[in-house]
DSSP file (Angstrom, degrees, kcal/mol; ACC not computed):
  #  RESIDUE AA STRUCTURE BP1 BP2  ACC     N-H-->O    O-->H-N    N-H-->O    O-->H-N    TCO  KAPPA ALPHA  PHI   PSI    X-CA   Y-CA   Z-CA
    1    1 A X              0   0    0      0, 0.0     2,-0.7     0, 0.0    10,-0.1   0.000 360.0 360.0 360.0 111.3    9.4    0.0  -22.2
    2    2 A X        +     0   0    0      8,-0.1     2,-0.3    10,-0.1    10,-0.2  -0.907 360.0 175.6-102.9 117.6    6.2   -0.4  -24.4
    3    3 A X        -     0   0    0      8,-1.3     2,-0.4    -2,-0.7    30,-0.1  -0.478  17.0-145.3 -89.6 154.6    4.1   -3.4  -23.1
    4    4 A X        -     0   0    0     -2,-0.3     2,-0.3     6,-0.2     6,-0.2  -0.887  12.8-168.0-129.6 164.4    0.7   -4.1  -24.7
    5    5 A X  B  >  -A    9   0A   0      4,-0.9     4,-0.8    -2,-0.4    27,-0.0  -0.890  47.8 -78.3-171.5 134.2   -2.7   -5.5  -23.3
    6    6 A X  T  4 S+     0   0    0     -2,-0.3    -2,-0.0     2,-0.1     0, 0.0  -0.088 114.6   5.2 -60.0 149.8   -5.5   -6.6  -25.5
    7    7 A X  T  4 S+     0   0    0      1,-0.1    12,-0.1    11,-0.0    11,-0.1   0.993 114.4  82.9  62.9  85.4   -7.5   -3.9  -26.9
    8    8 A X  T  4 S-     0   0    0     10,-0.1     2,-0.4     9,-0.1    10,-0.2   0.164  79.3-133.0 160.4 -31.2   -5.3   -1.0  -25.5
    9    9 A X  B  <  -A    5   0A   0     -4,-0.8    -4,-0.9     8,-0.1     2,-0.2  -0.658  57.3 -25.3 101.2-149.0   -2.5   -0.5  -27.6
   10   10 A X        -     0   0    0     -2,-0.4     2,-0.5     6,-0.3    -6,-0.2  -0.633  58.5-138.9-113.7-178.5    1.0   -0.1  -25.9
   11   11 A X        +     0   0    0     -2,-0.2    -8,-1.3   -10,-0.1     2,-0.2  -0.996  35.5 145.3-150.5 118.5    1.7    1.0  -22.5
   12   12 A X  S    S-     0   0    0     -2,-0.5     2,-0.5   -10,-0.2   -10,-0.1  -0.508  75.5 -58.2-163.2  88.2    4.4    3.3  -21.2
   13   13 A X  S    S-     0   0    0      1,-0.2    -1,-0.2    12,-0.2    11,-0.2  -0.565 120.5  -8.0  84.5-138.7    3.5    5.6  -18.4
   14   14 A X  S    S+     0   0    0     -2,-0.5     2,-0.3     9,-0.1    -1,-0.2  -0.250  80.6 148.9-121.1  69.3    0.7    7.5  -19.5
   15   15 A X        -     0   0    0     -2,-0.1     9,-0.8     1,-0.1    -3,-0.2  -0.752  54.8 -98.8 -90.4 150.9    0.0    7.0  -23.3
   16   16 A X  B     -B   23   0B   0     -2,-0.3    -6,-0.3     7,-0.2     7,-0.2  -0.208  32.6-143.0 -84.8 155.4   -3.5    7.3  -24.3
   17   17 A X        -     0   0    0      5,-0.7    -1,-0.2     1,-0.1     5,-0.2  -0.028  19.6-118.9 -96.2-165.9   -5.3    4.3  -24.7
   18   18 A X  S    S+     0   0    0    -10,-0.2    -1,-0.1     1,-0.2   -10,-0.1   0.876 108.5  80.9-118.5 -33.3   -8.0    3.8  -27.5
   19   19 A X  S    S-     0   0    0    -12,-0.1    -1,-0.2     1,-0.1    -3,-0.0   0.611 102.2-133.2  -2.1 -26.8  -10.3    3.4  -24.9
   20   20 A X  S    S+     0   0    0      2,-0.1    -1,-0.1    -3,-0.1    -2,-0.1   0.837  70.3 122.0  31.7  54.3  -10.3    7.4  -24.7
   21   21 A X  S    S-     0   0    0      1,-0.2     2,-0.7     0, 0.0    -1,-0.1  -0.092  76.3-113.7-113.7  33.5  -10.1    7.6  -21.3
   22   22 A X        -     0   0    0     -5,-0.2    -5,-0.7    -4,-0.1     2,-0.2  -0.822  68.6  -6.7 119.9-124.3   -7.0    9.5  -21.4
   23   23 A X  B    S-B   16   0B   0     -2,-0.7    -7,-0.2    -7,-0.2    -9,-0.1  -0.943  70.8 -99.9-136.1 156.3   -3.9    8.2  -20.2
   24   24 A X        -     0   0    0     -9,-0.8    -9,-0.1    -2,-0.2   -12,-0.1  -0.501  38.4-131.7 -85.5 109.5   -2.7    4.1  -18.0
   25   25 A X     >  -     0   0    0     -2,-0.1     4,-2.2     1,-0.1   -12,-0.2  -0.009  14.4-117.5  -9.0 138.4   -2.4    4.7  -14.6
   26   26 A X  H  > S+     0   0    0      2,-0.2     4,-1.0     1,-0.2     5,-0.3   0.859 118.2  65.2 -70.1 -20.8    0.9    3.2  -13.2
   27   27 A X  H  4 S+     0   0    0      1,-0.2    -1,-0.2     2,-0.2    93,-0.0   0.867 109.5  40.9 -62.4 -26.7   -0.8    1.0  -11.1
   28   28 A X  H >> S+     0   0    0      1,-0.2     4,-1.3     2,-0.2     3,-0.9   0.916 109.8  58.7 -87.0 -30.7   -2.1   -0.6  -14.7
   29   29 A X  H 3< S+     0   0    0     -4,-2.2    -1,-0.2     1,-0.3    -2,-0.2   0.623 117.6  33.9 -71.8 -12.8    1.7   -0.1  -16.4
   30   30 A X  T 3< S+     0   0    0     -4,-1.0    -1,-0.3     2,-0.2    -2,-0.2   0.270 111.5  61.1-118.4   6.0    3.1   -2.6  -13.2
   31   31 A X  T <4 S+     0   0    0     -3,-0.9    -2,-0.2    -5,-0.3    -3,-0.1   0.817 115.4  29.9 -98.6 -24.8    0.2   -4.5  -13.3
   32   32 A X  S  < S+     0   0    0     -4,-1.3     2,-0.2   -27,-0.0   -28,-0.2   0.400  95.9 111.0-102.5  -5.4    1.0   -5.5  -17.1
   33   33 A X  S >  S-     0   0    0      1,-0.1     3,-0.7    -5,-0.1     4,-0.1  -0.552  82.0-115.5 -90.3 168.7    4.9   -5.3  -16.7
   34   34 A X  T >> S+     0   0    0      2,-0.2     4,-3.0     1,-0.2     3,-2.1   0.882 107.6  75.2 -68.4 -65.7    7.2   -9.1  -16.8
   35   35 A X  H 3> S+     0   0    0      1,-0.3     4,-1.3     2,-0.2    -1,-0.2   0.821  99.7  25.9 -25.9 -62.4    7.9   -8.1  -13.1
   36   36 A X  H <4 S+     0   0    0     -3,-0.7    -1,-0.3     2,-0.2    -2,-0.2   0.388 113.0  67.6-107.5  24.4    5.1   -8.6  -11.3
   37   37 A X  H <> S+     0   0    0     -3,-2.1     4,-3.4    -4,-0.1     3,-0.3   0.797 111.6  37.6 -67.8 -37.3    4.1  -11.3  -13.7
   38   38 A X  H  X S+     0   0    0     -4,-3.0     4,-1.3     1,-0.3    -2,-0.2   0.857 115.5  55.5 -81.6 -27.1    7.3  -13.2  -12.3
   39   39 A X  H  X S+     0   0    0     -4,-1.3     4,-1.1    -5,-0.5    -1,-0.3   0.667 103.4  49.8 -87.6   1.4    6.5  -11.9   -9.0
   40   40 A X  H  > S+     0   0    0     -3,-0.3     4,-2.4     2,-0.1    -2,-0.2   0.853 118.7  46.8 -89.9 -35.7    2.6  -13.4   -8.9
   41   41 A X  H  X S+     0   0    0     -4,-3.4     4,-1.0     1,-0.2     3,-0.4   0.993 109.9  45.8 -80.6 -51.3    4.4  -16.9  -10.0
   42   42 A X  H >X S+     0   0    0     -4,-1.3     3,-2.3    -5,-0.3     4,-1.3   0.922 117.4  45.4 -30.8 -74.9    7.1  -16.9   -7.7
   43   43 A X  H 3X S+     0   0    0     -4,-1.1     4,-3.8     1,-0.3     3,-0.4   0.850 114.7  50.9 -22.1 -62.9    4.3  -15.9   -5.0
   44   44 A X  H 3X S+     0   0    0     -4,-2.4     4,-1.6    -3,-0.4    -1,-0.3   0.651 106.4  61.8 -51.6 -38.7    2.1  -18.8   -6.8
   45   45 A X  H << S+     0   0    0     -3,-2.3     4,-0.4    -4,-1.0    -1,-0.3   0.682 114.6  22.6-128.3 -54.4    5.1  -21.1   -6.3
   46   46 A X  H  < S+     0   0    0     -4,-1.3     4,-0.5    -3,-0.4    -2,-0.2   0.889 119.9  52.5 -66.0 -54.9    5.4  -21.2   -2.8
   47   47 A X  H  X S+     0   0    0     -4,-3.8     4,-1.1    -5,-0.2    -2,-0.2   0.821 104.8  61.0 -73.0 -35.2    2.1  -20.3   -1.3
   48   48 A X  H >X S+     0   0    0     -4,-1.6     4,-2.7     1,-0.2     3,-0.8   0.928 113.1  31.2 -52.4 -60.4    0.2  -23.2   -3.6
   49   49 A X  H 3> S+     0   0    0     -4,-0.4     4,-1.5     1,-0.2     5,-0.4   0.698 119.0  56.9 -75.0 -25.8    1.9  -26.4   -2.3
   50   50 A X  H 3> S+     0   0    0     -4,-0.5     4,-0.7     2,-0.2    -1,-0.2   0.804 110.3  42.3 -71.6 -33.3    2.3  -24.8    1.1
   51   51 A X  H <X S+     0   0    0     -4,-1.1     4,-4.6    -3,-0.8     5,-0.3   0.723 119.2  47.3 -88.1 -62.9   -1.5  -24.2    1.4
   52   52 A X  H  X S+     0   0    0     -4,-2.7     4,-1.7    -5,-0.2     5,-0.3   0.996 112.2  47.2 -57.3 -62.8   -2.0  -27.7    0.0
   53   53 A X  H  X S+     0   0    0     -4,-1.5     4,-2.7     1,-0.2    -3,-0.2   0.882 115.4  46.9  -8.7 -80.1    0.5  -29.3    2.3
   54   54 A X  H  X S+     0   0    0     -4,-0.7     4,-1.6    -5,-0.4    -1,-0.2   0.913 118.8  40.2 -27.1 -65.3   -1.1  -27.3    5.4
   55   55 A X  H  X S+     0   0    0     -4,-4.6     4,-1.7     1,-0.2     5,-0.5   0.967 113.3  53.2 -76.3 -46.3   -4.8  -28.3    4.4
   56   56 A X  H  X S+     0   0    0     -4,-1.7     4,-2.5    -5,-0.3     5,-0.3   0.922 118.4  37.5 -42.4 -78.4   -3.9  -32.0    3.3
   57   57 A X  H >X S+     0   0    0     -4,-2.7     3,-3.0    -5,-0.3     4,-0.5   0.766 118.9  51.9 -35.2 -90.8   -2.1  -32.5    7.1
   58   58 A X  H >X S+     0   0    0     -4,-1.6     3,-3.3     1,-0.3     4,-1.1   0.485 113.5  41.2  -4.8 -89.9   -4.9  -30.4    8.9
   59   59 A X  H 3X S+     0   0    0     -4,-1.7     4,-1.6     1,-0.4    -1,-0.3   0.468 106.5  61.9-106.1 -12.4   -7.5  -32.3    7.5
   60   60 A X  H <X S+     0   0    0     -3,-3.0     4,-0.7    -4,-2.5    -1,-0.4   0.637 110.5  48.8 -54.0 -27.1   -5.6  -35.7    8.0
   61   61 A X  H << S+     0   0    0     -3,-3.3    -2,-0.3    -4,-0.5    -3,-0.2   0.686 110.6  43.1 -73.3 -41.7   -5.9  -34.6   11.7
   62   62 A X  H >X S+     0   0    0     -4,-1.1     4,-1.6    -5,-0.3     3,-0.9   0.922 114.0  54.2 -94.0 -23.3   -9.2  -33.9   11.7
   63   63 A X  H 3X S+     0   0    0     -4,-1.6     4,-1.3     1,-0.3    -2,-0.2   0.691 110.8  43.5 -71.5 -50.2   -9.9  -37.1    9.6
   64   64 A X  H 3< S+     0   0    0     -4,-0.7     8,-0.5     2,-0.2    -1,-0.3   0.330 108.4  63.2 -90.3   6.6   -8.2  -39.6   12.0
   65   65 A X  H <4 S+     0   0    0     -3,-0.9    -2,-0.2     2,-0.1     3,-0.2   0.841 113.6  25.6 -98.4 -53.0   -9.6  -38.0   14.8
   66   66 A X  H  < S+     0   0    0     -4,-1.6     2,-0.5     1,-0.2     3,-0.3   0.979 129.1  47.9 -83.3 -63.7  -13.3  -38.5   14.2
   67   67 A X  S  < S+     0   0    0     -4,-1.3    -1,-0.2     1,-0.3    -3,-0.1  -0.022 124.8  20.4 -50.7  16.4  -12.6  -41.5   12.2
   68   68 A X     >  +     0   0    0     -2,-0.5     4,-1.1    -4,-0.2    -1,-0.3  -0.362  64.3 169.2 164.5 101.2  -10.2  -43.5   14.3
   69   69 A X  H  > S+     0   0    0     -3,-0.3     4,-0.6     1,-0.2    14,-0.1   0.626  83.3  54.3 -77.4 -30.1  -10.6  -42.1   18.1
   70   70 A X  H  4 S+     0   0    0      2,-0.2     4,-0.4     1,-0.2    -1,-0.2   0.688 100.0  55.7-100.8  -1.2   -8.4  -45.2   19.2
   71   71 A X  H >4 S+     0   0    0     -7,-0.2     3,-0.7     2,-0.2    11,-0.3   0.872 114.8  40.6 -79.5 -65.5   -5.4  -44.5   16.9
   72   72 A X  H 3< S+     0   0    0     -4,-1.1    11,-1.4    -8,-0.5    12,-0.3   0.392 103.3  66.5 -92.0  20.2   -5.2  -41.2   18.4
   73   73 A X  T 3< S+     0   0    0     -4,-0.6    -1,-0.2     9,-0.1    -2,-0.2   0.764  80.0 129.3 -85.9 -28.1   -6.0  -42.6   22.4
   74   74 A X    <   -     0   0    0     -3,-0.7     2,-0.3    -4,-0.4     9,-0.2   0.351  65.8-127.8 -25.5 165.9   -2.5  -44.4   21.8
   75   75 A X        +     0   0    0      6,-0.2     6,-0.3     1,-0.1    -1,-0.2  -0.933  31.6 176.9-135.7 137.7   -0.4  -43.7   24.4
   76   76 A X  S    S-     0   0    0      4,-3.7     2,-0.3    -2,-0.3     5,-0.2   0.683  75.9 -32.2 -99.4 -36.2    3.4  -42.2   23.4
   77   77 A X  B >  S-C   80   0C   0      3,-1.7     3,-2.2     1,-0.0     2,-0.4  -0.796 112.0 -22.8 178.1 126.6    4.8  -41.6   26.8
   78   78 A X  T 3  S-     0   0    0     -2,-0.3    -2,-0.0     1,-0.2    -1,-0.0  -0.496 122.6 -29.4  84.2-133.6    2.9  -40.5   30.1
   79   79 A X  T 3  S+     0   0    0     -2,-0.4     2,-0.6    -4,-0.1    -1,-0.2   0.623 112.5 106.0 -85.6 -14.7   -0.3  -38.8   29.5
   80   80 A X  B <   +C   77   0C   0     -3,-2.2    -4,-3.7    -5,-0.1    -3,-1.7  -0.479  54.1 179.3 -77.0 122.5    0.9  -37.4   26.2
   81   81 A X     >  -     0   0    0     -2,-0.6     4,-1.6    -6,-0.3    -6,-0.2  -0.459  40.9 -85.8 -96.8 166.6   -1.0  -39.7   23.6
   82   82 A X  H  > S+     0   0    0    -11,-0.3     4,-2.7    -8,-0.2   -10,-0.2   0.893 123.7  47.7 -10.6 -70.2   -1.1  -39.8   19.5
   83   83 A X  H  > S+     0   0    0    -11,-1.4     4,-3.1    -9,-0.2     3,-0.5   0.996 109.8  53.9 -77.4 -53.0   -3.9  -37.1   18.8
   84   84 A X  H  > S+     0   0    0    -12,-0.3     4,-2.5     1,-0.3     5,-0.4   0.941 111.6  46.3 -52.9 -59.2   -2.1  -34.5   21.4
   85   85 A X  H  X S+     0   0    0     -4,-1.6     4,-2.0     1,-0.2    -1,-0.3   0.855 113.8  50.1 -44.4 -37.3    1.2  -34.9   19.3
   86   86 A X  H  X S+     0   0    0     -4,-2.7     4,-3.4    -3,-0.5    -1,-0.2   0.976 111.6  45.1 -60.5 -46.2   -0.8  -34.5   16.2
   87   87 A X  H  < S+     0   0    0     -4,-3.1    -2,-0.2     1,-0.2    -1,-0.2   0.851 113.0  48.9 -59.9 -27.0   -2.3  -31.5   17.4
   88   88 A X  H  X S+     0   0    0     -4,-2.5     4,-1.7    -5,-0.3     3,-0.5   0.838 112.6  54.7 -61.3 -44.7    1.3  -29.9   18.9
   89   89 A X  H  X S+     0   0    0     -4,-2.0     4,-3.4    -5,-0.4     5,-0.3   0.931  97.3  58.3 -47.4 -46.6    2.5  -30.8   15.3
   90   90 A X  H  < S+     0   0    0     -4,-3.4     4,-0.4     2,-0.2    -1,-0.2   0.652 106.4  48.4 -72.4  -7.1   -0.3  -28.8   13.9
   91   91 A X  H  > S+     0   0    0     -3,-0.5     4,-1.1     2,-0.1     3,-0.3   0.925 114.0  48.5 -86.7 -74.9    1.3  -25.5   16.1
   92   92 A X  H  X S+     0   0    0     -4,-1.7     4,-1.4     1,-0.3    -2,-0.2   0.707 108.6  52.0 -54.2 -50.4    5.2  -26.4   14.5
   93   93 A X  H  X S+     0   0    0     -4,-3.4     4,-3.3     1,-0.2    -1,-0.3   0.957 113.6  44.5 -81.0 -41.3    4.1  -26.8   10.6
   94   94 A X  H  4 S+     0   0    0     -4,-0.4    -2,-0.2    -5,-0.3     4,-0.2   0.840 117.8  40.8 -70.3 -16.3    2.3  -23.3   10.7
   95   95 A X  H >X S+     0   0    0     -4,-1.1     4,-1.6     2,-0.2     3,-0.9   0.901 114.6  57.1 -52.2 -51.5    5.1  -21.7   12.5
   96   96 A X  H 3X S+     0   0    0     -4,-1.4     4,-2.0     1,-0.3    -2,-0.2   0.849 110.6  43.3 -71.9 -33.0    7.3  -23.9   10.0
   97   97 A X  H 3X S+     0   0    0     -4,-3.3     4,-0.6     1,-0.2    -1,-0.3   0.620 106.6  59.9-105.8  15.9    5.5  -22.2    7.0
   98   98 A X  H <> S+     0   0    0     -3,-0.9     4,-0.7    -4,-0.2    -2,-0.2   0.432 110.2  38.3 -76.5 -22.0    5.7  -19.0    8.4
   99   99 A X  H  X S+     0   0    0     -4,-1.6     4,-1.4     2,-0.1    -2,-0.2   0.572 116.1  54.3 -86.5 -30.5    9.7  -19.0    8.5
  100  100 A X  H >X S+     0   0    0     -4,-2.0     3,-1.6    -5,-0.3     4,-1.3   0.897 116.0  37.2 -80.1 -71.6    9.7  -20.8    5.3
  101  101 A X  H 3X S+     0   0    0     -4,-0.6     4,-3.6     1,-0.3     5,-0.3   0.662 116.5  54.8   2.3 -72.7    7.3  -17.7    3.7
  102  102 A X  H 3X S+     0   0    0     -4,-0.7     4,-2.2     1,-0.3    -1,-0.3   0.792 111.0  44.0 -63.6 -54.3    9.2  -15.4    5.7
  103  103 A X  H <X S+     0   0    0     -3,-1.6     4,-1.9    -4,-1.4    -1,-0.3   0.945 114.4  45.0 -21.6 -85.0   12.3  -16.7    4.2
  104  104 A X  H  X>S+     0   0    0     -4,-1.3     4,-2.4     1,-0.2     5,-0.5   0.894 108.1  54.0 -73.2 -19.6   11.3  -16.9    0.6
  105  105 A X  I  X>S+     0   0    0     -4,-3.6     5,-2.0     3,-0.2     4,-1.5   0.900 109.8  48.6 -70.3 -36.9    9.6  -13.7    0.3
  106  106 A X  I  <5S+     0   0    0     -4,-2.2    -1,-0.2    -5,-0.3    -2,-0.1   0.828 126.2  31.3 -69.1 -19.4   13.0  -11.6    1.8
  107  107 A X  I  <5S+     0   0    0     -4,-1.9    -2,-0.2    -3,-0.2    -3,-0.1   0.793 138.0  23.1-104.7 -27.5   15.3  -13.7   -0.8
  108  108 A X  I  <5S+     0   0    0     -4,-2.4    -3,-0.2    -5,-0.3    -2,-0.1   0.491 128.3  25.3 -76.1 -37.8   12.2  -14.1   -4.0
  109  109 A X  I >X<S+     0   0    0     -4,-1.5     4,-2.3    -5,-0.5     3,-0.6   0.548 106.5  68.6-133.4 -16.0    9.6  -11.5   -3.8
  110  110 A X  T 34<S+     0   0    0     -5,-2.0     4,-0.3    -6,-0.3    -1,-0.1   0.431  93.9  46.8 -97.4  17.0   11.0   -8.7   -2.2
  111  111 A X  T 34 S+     0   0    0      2,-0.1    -1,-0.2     3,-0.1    -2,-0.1   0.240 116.1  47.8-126.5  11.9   13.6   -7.2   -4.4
  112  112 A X  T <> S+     0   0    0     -3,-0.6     4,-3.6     3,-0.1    -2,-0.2   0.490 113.5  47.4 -98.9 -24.2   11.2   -7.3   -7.5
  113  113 A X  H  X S+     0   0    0     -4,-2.3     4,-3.0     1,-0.2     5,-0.2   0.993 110.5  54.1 -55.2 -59.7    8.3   -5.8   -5.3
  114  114 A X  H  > S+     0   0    0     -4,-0.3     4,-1.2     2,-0.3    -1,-0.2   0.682 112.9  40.0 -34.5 -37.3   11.1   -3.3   -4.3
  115  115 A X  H >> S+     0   0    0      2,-0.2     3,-0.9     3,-0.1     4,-0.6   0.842 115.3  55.8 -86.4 -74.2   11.8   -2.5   -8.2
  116  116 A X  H 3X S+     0   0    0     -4,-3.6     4,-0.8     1,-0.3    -2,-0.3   0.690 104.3  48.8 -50.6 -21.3    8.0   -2.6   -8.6
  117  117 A X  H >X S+     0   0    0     -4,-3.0     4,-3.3     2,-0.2     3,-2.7   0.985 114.3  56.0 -67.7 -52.7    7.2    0.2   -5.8
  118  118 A X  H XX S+     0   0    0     -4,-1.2     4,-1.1    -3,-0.9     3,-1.0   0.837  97.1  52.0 -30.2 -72.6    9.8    2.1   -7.5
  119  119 A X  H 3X S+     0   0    0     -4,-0.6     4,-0.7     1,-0.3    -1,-0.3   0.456 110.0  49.9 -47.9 -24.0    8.7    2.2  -10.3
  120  120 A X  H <X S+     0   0    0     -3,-2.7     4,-1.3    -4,-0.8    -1,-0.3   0.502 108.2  53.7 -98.2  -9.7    5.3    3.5   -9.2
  121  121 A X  H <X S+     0   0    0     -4,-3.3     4,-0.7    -3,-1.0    -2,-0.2   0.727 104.7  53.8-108.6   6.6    6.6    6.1   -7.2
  122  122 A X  H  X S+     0   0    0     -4,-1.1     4,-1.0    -5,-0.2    -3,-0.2   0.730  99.8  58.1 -74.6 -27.2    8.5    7.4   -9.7
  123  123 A X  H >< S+     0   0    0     -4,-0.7     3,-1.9    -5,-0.2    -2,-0.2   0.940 102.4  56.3 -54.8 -80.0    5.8    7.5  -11.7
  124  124 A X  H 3< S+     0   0    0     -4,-1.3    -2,-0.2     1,-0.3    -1,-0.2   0.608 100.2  62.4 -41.1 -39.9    3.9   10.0   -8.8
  125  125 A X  H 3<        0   0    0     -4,-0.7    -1,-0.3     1,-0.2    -2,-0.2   0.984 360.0 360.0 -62.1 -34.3    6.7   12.4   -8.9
  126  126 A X    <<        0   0    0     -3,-1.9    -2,-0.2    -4,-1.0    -1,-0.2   0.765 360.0 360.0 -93.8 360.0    6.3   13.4  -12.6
């Protein structure tokens, strides 16, 4: 498998670079391979909207909190008001995107990491 990266030439293992610093680490031959390009986007793919989600709610919380105090005094049932249910919510969606995470990384990212460890510890035997 020859991969390229500008100014460097091709990449397989340890062929020497024009650099003339020898020969590419493996850590730079998986860093350049189709693998963990598709595994940074996949990653990218979940964790972006997931992060936005989070901070967009979160900061809707904190938003209506200082800026309408009587919205969240509301009463739902008992003592339990508005702003405590936001704040209980705010416990359940980080749980919720910690099972979803948890989730896509054992069915998405973990059987091309899994090629990609390989592939650098075979490189360390020879």
């Amino acid at each position: 498998m020859a991969l390229t990266q500008p100014g460097r030439g091709s990449i397989s293992g340890t062929v020497s670079t024009q650099s003339g610093r020898g020969s590419v680490s493996g850590y730079e031959v998986v860093w350049a391979s189709r693998d963990f390009r598709t595994l940074r986007r996949r990653f990218g793919s979940f964790s972006l909207p997931a992060c936005v989600l989070f901070f967009t709610w979160y900061f809707l919380f904190v938003i209506t909190a200082v800026f309408a105090p009587g919205f969240m005094r509301i009463g739902v049932f008992g003592d339990v008001n508005v702003g405590l249910c936001f704040g209980v919510l705010q416990f359940a969606s980080t749980f919720a995107i910690a099972v979803g995470y948890h989730r896509c990384a054992r069915r998405r990212l973990d059987p091309l990491s899994g090629r990609l460890r390989q592939r650098l510890e075979a490189g360390r035997k020879h």
